[in-house]
BALO-267432 format. One record per residue (C-alpha): chain; residue number from 1; x, y, z. Coordinates in steps of 0.1 Angstrom, whole numbers, plus 5000, padded with zeros to 4 digits. Each point is the difference from the previous one (the first is absolute). Example, Ala and Ser with C-alpha at 12.3 -4.5 7.8 and 13.67 -1.06 7.14 Angstrom:
! residues 2
<'A'; 1; <5123; 4955; 5078>>
<'A'; 2; <5014; 5034; 4993>>
END
This chain:
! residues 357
<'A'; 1; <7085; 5912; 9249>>
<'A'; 2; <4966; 4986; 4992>>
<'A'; 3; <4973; 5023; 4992>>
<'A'; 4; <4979; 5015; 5028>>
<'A'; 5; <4970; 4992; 4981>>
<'A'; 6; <5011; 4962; 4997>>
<'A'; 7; <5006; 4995; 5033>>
<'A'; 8; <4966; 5022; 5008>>
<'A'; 9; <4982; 4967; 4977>>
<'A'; 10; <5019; 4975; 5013>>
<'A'; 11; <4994; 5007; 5035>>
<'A'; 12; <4959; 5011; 4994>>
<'A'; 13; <5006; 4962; 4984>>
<'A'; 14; <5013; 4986; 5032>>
<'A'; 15; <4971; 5012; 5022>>
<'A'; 16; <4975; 4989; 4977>>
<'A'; 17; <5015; 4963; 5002>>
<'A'; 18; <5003; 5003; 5039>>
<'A'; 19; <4962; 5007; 5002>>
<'A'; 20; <4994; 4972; 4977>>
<'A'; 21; <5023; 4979; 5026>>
<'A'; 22; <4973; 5015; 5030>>
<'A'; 23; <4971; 4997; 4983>>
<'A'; 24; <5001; 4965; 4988>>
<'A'; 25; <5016; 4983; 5027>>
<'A'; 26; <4981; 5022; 5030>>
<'A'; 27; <4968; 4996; 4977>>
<'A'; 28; <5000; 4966; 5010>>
<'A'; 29; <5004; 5008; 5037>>
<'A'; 30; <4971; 5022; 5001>>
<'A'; 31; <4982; 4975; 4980>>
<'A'; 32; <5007; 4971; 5029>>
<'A'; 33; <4990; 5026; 5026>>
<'A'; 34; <4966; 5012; 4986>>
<'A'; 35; <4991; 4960; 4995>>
<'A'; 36; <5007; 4991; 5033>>
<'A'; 37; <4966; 5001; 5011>>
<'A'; 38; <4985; 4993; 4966>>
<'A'; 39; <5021; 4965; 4995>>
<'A'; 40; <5006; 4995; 5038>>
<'A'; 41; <4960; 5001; 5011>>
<'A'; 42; <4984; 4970; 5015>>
<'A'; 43; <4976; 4986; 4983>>
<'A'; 44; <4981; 4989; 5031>>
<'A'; 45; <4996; 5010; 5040>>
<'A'; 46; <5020; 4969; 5012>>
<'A'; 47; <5033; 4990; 5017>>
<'A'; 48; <5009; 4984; 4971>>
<'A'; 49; <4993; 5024; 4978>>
<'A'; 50; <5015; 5029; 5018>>
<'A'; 51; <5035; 4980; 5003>>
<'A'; 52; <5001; 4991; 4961>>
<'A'; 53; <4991; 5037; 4990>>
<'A'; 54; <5028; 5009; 5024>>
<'A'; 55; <5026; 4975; 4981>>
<'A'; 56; <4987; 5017; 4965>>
<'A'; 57; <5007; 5030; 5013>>
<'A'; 58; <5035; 4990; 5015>>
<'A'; 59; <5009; 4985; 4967>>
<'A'; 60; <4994; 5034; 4980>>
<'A'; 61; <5022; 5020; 5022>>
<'A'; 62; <5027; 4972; 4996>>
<'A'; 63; <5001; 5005; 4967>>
<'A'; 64; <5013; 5037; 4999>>
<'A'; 65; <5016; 4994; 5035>>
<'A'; 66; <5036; 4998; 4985>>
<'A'; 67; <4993; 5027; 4978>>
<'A'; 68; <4979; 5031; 5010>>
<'A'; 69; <5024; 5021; 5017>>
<'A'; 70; <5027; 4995; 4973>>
<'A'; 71; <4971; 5011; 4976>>
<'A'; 72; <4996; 5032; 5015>>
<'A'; 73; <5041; 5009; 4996>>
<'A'; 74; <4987; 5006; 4964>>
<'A'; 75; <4985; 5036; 5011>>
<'A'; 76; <5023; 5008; 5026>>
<'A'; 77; <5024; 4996; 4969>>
<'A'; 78; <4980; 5020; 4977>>
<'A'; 79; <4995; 5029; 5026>>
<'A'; 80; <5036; 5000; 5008>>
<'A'; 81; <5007; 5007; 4963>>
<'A'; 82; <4979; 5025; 4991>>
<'A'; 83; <5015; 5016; 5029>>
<'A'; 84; <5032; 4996; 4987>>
<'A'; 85; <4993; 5003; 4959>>
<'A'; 86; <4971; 5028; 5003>>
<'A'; 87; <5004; 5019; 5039>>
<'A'; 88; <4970; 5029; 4981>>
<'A'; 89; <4979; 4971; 4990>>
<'A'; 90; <5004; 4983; 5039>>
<'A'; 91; <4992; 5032; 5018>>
<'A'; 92; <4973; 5010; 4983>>
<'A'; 93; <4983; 4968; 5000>>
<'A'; 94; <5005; 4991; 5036>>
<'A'; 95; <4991; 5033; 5012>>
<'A'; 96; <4969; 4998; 4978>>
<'A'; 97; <4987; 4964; 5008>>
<'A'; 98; <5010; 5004; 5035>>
<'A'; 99; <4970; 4987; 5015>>
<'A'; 100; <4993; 4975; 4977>>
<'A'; 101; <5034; 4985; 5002>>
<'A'; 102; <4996; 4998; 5036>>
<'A'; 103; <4969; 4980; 5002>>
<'A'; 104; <5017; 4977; 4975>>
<'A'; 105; <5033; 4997; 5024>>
<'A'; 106; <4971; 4992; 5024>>
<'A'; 107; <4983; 4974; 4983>>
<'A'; 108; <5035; 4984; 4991>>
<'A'; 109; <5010; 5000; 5039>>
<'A'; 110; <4969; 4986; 5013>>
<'A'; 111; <5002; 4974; 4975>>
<'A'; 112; <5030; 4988; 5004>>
<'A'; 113; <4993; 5003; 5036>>
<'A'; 114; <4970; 4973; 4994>>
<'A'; 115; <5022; 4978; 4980>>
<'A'; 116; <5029; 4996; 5028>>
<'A'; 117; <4976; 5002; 5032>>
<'A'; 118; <4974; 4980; 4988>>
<'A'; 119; <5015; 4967; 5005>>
<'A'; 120; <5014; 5009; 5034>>
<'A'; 121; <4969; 4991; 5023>>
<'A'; 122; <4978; 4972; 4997>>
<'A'; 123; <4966; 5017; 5001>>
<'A'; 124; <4975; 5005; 4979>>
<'A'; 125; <4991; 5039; 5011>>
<'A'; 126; <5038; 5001; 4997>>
<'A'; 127; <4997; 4991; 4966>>
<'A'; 128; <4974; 5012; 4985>>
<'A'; 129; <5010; 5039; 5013>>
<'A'; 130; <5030; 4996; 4982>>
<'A'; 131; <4983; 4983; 4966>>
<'A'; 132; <4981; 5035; 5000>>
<'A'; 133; <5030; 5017; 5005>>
<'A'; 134; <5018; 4981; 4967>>
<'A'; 135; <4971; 5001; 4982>>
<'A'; 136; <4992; 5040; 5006>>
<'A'; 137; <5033; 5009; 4994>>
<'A'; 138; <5004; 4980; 4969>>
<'A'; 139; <4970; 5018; 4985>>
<'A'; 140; <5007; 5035; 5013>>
<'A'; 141; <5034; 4996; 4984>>
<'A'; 142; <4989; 4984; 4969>>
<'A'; 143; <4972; 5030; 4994>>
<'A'; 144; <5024; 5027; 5013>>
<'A'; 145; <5028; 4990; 4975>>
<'A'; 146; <4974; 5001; 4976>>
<'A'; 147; <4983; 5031; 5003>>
<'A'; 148; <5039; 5020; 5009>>
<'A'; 149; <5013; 4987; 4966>>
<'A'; 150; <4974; 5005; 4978>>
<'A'; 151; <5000; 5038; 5014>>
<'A'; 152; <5034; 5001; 4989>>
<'A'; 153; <4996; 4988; 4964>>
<'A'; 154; <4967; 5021; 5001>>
<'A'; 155; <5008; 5038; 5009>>
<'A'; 156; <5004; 5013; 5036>>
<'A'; 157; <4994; 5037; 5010>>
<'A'; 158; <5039; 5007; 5000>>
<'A'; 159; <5016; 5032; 4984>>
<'A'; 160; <5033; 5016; 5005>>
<'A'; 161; <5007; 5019; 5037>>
<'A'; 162; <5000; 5036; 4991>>
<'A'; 163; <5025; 5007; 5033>>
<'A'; 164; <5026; 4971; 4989>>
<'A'; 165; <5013; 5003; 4969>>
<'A'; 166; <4998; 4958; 4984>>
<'A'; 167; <4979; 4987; 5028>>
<'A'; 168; <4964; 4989; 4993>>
<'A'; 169; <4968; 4998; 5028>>
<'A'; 170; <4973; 4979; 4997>>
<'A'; 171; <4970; 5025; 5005>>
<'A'; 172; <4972; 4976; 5013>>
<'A'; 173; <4992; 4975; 5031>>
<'A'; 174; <4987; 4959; 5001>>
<'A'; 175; <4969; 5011; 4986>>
<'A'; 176; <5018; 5014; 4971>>
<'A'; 177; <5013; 4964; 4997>>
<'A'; 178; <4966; 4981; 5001>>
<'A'; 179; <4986; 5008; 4963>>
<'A'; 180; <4981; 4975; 4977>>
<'A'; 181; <5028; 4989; 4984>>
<'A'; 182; <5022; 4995; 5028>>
<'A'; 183; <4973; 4982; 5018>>
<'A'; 184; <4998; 4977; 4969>>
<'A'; 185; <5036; 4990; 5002>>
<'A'; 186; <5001; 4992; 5037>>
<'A'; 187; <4967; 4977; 4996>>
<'A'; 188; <5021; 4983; 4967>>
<'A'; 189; <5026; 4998; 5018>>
<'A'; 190; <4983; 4975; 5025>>
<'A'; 191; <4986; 4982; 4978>>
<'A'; 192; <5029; 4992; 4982>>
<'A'; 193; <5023; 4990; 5030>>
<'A'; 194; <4968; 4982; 5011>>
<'A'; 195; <4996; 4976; 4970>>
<'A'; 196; <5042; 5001; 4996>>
<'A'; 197; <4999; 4988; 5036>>
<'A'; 198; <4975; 4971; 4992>>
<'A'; 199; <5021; 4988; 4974>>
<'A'; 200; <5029; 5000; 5020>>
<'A'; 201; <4982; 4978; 5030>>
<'A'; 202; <4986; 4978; 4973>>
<'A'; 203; <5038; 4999; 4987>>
<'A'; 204; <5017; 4990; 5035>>
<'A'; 205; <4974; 4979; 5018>>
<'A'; 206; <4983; 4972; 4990>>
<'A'; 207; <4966; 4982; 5011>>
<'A'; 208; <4965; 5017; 5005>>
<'A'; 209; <5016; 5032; 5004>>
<'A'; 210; <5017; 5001; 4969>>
<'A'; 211; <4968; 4992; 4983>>
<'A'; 212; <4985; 5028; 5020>>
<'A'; 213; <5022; 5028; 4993>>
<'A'; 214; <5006; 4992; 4962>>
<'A'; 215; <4957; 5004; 4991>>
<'A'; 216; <5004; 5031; 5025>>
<'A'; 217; <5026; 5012; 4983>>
<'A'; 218; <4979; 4999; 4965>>
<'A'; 219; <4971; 5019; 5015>>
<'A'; 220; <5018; 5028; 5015>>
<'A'; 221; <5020; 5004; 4965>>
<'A'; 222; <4976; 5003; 4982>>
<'A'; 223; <4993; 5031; 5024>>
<'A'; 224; <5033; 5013; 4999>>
<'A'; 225; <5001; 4994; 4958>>
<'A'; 226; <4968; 5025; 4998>>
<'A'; 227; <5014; 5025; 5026>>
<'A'; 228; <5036; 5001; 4985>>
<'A'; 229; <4985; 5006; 4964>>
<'A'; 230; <4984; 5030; 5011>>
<'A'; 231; <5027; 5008; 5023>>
<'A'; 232; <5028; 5000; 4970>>
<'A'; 233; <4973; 5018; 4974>>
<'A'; 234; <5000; 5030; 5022>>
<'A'; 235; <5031; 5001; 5005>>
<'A'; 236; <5007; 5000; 4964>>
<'A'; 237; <4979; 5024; 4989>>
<'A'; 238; <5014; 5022; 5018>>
<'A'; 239; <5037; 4992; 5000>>
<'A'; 240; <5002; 4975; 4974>>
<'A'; 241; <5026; 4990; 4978>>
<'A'; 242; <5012; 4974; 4975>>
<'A'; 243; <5016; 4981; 5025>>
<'A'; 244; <4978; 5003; 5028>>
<'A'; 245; <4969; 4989; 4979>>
<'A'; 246; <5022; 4968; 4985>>
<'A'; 247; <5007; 4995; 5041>>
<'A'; 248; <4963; 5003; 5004>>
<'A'; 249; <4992; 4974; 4974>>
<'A'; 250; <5027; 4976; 5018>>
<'A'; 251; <4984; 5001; 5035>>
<'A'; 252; <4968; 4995; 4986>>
<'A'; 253; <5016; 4966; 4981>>
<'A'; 254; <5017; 4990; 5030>>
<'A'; 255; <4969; 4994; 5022>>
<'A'; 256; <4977; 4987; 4979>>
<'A'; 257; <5029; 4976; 4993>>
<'A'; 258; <5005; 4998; 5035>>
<'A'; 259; <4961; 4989; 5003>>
<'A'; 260; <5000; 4979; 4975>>
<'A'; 261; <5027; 4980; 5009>>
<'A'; 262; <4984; 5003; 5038>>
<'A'; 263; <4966; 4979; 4983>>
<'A'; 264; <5022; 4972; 4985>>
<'A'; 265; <5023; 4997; 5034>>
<'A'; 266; <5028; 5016; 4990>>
<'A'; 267; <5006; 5016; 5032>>
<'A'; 268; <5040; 5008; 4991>>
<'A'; 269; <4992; 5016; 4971>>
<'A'; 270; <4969; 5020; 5014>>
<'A'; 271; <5024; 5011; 5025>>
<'A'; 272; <5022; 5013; 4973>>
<'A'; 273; <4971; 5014; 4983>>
<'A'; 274; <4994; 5022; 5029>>
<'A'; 275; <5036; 5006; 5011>>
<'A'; 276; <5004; 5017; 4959>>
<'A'; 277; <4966; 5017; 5000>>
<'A'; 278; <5010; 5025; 5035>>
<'A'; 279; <5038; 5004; 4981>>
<'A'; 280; <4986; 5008; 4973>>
<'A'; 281; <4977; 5022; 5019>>
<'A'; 282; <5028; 5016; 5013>>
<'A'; 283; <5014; 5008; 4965>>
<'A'; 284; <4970; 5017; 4996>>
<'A'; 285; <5004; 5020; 5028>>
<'A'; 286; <5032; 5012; 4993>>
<'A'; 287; <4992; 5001; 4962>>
<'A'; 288; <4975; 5028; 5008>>
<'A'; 289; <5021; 5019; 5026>>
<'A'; 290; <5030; 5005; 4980>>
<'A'; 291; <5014; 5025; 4992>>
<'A'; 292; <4986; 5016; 5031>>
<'A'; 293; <5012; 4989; 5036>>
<'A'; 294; <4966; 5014; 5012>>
<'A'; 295; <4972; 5014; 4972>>
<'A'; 296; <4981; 5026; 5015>>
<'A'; 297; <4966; 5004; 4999>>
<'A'; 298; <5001; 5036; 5001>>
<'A'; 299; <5011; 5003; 4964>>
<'A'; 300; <5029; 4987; 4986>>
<'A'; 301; <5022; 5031; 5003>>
<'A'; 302; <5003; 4988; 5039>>
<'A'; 303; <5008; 4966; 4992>>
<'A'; 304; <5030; 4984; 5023>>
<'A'; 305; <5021; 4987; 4971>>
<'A'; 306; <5029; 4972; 5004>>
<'A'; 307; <5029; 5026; 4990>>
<'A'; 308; <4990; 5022; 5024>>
<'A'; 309; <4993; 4975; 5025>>
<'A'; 310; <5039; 4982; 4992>>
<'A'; 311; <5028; 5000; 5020>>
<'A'; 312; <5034; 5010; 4985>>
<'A'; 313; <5019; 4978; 4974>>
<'A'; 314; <5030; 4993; 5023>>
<'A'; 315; <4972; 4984; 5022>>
<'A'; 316; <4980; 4981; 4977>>
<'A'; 317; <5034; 4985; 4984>>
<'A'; 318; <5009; 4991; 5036>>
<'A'; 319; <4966; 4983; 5008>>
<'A'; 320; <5000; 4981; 4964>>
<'A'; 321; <5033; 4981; 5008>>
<'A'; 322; <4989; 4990; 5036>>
<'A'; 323; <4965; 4984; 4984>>
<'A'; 324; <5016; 4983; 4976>>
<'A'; 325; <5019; 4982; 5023>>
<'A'; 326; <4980; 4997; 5029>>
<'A'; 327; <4965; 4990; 4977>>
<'A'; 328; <5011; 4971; 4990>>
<'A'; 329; <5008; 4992; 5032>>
<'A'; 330; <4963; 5005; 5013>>
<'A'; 331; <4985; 4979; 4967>>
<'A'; 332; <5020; 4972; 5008>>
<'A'; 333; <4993; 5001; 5035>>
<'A'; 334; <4963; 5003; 4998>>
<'A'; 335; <4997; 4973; 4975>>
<'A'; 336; <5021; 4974; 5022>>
<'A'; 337; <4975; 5011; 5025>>
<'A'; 338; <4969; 4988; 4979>>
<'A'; 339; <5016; 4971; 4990>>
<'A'; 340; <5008; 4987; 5034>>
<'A'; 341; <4964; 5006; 5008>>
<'A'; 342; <4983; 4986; 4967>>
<'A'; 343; <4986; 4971; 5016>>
<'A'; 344; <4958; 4996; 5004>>
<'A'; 345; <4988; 4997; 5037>>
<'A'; 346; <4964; 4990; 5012>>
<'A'; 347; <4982; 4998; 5029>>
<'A'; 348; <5012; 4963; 5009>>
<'A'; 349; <5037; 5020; 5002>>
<'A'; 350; <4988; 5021; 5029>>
<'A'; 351; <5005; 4987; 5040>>
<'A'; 352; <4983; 5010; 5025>>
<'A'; 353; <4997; 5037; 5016>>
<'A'; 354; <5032; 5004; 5028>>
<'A'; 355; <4997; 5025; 5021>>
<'A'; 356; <5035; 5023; 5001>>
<'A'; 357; <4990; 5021; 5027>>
END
């Protein structure tokens, strides 16, 4: 039988590539929804005005229509297998992020609430209520994933429960959660699925817009490009390693690549550039955790590591089979999806509002 401590890599392995899944593909979700009102303004207080600001805004949604909700299987996915590959590792992070992860499950309902009701009703009020709610819960989501994983990589008060013998407590509250450093994450975190979003309207749509989003796209990275230095040099002074400083370099390549291609209108490519620099990102983050489950900030003598944290070999040799026939699966599906939907859109594409109710 493999090796428990294989199987213990392969899976932390597995995780880290379903969060790079999330994170690059949502990323670009959240990045649509916080431009909404950004990209989608009107430039004037006319009719006119007010109906072609409504068909740049239609067109942006259109372009992750197809896609968002299949996006966010990537962390239902990742959850479901650190349930499954590390049950310590699940309970103790869930029970400590508890709040936190519920105002993320509420930003994620409300906007995807937005993004299927918003259409429904031909009114402006109508729609505008519902472009706060996508936009708001793009952001809060966007932050919230940023601040909650950088905790993680970073040290949470956790240490071992004295009354249970293997089970670990987080010892704090939100405001444990809200340090500095954590704070810095969630804001690079937005800008970065802000500026990948850009590229990714600039990528799928075509006209004024695309124009639009591809010089937004370079201001707000270079933003995100100062915030994610600073964001990856704490994280590696404290936790660094050789690979997690060669995956720091990486991101770093990636966006300015990303940026530069952005100024010669190479709007694929920038997209790309963006798309590697959160993976990479992600690397990172799981470059600096390991070979902890949960470092703790309390020393690291109460440090949640992955073998403790692991489920037994006879499940993890069970789980490895069933991914490696069922991933595939989920690749090849996901990237039929994108193909079918690789076409550019613009606002000439969009009919006029119908009213469903």
């Amino acid at each position: 039988m493999t090796d428990l401590t294989t199987l213990q890599l392969v899976w932390f392995i597995l995780i880290a590539v379903l969060w790079i899944g999330y994170l690059t593909l949502e990323g670009f979700d959240f990045g649509v929804g916080m431009l909404l009102p950004i990209l989608g303004r009107a430039t004037a207080d006319t009719a006119d005005a007010r109906a072609d600001a409504e068909k740049r805004k239609r067109v942006m949604l259109n372009t992750i229509g197809p896609v968002w909700d299949g996006n966010e299987v990537w962390v239902l996915t990742a959850g479901g297998a650190t349930f499954a590959a590390f049950p310590q590792w699940y309970a103790t992070l869930f029970s400590g992020f508890y709040l936190a992860l519920a105002l993320i499950l509420v930003g994620l309902i409300v906007r995807g609430m937005g993004l299927d009701y918003r259409h429904k009703v031909d009114n402006d009020v109508w729609r505008k209520r519902w472009d706060l709610a996508i936009t708001g819960g793009s952001f809060l989501a966007a932050l919230l994933w940023g601040v909650g994983l950088t905790n993680l990589v970073y040290g949470t008060p956790v240490k071992p429960n004295p009354a249970v013998q293997g089970d670990y407590i987080f010892d704090g509250n939100l405001l444990s959660l809200l340090g500095p450093v954590p704070l810095l994450g969630g804001l690079t975190f937005v800008a970065l699925f802000i500026t990948h979003g850009a590229f990714f309207i600039s990528l799928k749509t075509d006209g004024e817009i695309r124009h639009d989003a591809r010089a937004l796209g370079i201001k707000t990275g270079l933003a995100a490009a100062v915030l994610a230095v600073a964001l990856l040099v704490a994280l590696g002074v404290k936790h660094g390693s050789a690979l997690s400083w060669a995956a720091s370099a990486l991101a770093a390549v990636a966006l300015l690549a990303a940026l530069f291609m952005a100024t010669k209108g190479r709007e694929g490519w920038a997209f790309i550039g963006t798309f590697a620099c959160i993976a990479f990102a992600v690397v990172v983050y799981f470059a600096v955790l390991f070979p902890n489950a949960m470092p703790s900030s309390l020393g690291d003598a109460n440090s949640l590591t992955l073998a403790a944290a692991s489920s037994t070999p006879k499940t993890l040799t069970i789980m490895t089979w069933a991914a490696a026939v069922f991933t595939p699966v989920v690749l090849v599906y996901t990237s039929w999806t994108y193909w079918v939907f690789r076409k550019r859109i613009a606002v000439h594409h969009i009919p006029e509002p119908v009213s469903i109710r």
